[in-house]
Short mmCIF file of the C-alpha atoms (twelve columns), coordinates in Angstrom:
data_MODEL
# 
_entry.id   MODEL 
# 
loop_
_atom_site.group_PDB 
_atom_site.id 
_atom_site.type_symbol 
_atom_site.label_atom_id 
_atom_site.label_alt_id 
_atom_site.label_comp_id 
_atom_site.label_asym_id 
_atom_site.label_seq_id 
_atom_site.Cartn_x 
_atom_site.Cartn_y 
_atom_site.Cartn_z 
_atom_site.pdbx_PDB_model_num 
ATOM 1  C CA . UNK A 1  26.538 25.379 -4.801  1 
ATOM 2  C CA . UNK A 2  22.981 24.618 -3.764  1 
ATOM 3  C CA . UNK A 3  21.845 20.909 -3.966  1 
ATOM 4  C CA . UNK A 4  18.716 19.879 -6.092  1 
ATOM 5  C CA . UNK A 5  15.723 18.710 -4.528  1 
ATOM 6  C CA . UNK A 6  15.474 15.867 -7.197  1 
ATOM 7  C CA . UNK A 7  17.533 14.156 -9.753  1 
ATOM 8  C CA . UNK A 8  15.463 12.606 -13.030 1 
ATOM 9  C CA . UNK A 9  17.080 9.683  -14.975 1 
ATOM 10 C CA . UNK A 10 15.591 7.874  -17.447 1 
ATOM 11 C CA . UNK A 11 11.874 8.587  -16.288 1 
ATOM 12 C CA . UNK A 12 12.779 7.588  -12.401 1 
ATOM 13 C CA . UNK A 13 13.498 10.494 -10.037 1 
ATOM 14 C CA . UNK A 14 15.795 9.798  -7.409  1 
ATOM 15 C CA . UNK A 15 15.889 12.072 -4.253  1 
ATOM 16 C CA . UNK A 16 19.359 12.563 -1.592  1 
ATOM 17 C CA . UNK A 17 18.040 11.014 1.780   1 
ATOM 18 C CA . UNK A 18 19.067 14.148 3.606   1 
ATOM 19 C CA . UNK A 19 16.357 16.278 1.700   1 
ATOM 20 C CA . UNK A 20 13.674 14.140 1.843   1 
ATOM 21 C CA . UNK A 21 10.885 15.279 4.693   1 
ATOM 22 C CA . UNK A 22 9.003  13.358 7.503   1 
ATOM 23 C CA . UNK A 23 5.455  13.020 6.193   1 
ATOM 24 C CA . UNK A 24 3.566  14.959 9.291   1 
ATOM 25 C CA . UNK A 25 5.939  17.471 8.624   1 
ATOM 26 C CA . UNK A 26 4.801  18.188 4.769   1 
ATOM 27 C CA . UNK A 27 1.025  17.308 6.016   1 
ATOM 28 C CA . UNK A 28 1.617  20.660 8.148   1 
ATOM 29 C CA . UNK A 29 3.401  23.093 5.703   1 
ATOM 30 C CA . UNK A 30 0.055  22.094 3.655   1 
ATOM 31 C CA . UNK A 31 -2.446 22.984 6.284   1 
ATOM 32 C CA . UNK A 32 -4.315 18.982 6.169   1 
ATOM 33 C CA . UNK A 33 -5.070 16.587 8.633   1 
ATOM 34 C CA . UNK A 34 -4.536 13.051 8.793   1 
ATOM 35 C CA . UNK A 35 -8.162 11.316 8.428   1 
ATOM 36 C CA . UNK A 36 -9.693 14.297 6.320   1 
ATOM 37 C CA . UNK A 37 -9.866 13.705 2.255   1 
ATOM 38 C CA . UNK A 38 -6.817 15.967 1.466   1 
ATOM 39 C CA . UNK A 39 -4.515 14.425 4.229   1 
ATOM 40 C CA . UNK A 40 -5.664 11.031 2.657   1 
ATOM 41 C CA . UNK A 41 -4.662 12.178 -0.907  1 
ATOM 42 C CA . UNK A 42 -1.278 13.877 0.438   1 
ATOM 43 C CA . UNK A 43 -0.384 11.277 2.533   1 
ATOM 44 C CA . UNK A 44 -0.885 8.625  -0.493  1 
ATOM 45 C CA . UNK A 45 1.255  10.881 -2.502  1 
ATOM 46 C CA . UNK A 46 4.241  11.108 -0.084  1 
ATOM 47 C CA . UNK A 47 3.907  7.055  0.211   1 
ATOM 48 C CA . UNK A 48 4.352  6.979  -3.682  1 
ATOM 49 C CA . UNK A 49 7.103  9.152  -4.040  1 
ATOM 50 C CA . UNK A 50 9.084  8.372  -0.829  1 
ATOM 51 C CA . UNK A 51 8.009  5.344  1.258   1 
ATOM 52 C CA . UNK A 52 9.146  2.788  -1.376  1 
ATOM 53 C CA . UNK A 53 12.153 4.451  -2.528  1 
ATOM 54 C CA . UNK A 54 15.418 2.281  -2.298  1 
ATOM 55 C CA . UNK A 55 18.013 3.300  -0.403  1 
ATOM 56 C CA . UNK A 56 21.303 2.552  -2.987  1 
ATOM 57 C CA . UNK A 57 24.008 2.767  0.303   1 
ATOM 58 C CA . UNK A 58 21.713 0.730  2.673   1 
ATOM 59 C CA . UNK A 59 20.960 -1.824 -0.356  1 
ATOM 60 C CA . UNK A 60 24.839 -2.153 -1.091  1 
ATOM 61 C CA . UNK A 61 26.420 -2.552 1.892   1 
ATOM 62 C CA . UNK A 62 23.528 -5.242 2.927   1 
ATOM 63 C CA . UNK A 63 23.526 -7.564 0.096   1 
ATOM 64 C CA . UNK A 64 26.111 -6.602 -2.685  1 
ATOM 65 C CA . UNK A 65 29.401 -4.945 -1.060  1 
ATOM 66 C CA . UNK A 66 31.147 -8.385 -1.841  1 
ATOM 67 C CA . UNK A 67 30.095 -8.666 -5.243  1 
ATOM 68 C CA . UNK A 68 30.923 -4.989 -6.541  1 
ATOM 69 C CA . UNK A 69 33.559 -2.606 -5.283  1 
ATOM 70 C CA . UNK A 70 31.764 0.561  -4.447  1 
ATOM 71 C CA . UNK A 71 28.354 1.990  -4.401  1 
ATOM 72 C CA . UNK A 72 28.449 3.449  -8.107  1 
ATOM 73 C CA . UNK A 73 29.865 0.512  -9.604  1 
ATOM 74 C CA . UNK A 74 26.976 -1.241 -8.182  1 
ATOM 75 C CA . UNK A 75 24.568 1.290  -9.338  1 
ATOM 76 C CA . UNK A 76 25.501 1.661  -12.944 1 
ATOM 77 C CA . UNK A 77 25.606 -2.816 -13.005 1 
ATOM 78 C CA . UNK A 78 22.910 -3.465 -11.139 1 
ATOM 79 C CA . UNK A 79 19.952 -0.620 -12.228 1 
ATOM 80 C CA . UNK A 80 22.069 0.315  -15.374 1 
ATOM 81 C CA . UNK A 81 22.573 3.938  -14.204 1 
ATOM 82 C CA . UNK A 82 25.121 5.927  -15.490 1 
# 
């Protein structure tokens, strides 16, 4: 079974860490440079979609493992995800 690239929920996409790709790395498949106008634009992009994404396992086993009992319990409580 082949994985999606992206999950959609309630207008926020979610993305599995192990598909996600270094920024230089999409900068290159798209034939830009950093410091020209369409590096700046895809660079910005990748920041949006990927540099402030949360990382749920990271996130729970930091600051709430005590207060739920596993990673989807604390999903569905704490960003009411089903």
């Amino acid at each position: 079974m082949i994985e999606s690239l992206c999950y959609k929920s309630h207008g926020i996409i979610y993305f599995p860490k192990s598909r996600i790709p270094k920024k230089r790395t999409v900068m290159k498949d798209l034939g830009v440079k950093r410091g020209s106008f369409a590096g700046g634009m895809i660079s910005r992009l990748y920041d949006y979609y990927f540099a402030c994404a949360i990382d749920f396992v990271r996130e729970y086993k930091k600051y709430y493992s005590k207060e739920f009992d596993s990673v989807s319990l604390y999903i569905e409580e704490k960003y009411n995800i089903e």
